[in-house]
Residue frames relative to the residue before (quaternion, step in Angstrom):
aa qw qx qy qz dx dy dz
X 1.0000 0.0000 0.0000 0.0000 0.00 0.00 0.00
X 0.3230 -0.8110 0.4507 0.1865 3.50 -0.91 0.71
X 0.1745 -0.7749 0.6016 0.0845 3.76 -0.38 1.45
X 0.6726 -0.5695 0.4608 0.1049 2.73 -1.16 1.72
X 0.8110 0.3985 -0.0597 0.4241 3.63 -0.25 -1.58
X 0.7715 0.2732 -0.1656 0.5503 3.51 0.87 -0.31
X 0.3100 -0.7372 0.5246 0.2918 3.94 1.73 0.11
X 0.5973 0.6080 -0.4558 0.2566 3.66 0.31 0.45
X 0.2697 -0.6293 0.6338 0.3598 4.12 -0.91 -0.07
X 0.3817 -0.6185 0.6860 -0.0339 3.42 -1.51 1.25
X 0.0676 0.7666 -0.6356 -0.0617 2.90 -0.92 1.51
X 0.1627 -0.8455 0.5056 0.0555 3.29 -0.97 0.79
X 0.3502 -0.7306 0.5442 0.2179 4.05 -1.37 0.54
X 0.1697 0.8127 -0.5360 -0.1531 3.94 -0.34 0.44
X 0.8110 -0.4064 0.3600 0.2178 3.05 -1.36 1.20
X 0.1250 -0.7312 0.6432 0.1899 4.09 -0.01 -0.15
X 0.8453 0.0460 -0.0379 0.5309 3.18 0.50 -1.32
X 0.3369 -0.3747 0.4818 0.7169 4.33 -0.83 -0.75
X 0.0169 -0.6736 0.7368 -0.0556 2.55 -2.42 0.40
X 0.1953 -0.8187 0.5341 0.0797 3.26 -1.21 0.32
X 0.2027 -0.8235 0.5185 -0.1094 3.48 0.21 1.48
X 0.0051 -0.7992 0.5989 0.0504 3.25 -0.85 1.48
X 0.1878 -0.7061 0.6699 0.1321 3.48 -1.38 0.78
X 0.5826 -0.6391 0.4776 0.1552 3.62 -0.40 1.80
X 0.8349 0.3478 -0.2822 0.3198 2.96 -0.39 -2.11
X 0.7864 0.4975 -0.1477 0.3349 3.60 0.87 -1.08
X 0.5637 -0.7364 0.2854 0.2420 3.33 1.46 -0.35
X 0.4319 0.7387 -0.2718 0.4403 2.76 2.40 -0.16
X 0.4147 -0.5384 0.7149 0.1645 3.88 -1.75 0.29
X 0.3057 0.6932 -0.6221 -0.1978 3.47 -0.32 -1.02
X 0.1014 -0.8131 0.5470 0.1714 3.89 -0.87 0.69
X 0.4000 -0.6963 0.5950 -0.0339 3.69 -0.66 1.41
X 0.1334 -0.7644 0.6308 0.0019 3.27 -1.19 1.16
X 0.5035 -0.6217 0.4289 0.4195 3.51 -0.78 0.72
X 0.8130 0.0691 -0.2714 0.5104 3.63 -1.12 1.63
X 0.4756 0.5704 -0.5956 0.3061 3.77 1.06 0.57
X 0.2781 -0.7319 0.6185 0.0671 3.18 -1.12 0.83
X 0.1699 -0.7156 0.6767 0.0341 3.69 -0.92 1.78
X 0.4939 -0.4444 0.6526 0.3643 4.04 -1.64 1.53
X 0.0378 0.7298 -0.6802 -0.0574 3.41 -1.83 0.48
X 0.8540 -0.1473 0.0721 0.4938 3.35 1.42 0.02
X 0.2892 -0.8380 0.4621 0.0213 3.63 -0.64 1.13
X 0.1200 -0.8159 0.5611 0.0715 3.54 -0.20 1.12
X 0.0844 0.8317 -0.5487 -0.0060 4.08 -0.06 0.65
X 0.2698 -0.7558 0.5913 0.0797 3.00 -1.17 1.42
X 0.1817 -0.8677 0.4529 0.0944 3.16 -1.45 0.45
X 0.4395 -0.5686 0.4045 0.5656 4.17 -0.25 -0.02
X 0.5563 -0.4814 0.5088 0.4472 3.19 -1.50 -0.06
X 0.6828 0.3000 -0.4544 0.4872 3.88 0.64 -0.33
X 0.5177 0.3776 -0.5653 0.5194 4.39 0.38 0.14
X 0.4867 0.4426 -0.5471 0.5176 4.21 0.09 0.04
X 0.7790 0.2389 -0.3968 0.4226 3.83 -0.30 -1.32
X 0.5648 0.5130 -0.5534 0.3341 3.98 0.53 -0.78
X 0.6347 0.5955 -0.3843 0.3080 3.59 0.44 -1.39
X 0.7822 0.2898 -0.1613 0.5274 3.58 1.05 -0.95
X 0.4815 0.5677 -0.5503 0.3782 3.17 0.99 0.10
X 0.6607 0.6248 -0.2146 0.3565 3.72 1.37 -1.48
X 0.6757 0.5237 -0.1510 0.4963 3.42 1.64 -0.84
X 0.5076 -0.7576 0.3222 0.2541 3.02 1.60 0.41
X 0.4088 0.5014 -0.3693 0.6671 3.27 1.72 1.96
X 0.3329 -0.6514 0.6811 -0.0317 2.97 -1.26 1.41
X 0.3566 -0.7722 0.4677 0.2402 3.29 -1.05 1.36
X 0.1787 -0.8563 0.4539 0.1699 3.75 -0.35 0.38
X 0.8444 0.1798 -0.0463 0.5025 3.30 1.92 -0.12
X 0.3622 0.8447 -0.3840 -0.0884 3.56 -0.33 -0.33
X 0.3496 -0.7656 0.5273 0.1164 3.44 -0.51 1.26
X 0.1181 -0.7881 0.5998 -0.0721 3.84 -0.37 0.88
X 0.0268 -0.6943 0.7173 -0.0518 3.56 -0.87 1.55
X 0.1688 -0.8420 0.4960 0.1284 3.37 -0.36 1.04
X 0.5469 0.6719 -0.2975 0.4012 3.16 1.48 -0.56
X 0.7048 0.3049 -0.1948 0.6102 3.42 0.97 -0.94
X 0.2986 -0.7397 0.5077 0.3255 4.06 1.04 -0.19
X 0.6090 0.4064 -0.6013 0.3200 3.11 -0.18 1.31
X 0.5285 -0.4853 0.6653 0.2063 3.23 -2.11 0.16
X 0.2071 0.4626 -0.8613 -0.0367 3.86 -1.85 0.54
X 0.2147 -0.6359 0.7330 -0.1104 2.46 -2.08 1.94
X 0.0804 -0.6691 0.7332 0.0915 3.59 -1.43 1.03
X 0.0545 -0.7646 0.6348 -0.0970 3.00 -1.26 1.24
X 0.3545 -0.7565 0.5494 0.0141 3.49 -0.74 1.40
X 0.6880 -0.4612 0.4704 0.3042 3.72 -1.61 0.83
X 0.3264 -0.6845 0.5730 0.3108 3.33 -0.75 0.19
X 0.6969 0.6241 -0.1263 0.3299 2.70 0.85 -2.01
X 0.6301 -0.6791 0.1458 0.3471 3.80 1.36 0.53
């Protein structure tokens, strides 16, 4: 699902049925209701000018960016400030 406010896609697992799902290695139970739904992963997109800010903040200067709009993405080279 796509969350507005945070520009990101939300993946989520939902339960079909209750359940109880062990994970061995960890020692773990986990107990699942039918239609609970567990976060499993956050894809966040960004503009090409939030990319240069991000590196601008990390203390990188953008030195490039190649933009495929067709396929919607961004490659960014970004250089040291610090010399």
């Amino acid at each position: 699902m796509w969350n507005d406010r945070h520009a990101c896609v939300e993946m989520h697992l939902v339960s079909r049925v209750s359940q109880q799902v062990a994970v061995a290695g960890a020692g773990l139970v986990a107990s699942f209701a039918a239609g609970e739904s567990i976060w499993t992963e956050s894809s966040y997109k960004y503009t090409p000018s939030g990319i240069a800010s991000l590196g601008t903040a990390a203390g990188f200067g953008l030195r490039e960016q190649w933009l495929d709009t067709d396929a919607g993405f961004a490659l960014s080279l970004f250089q040291s400030e610090r010399g």
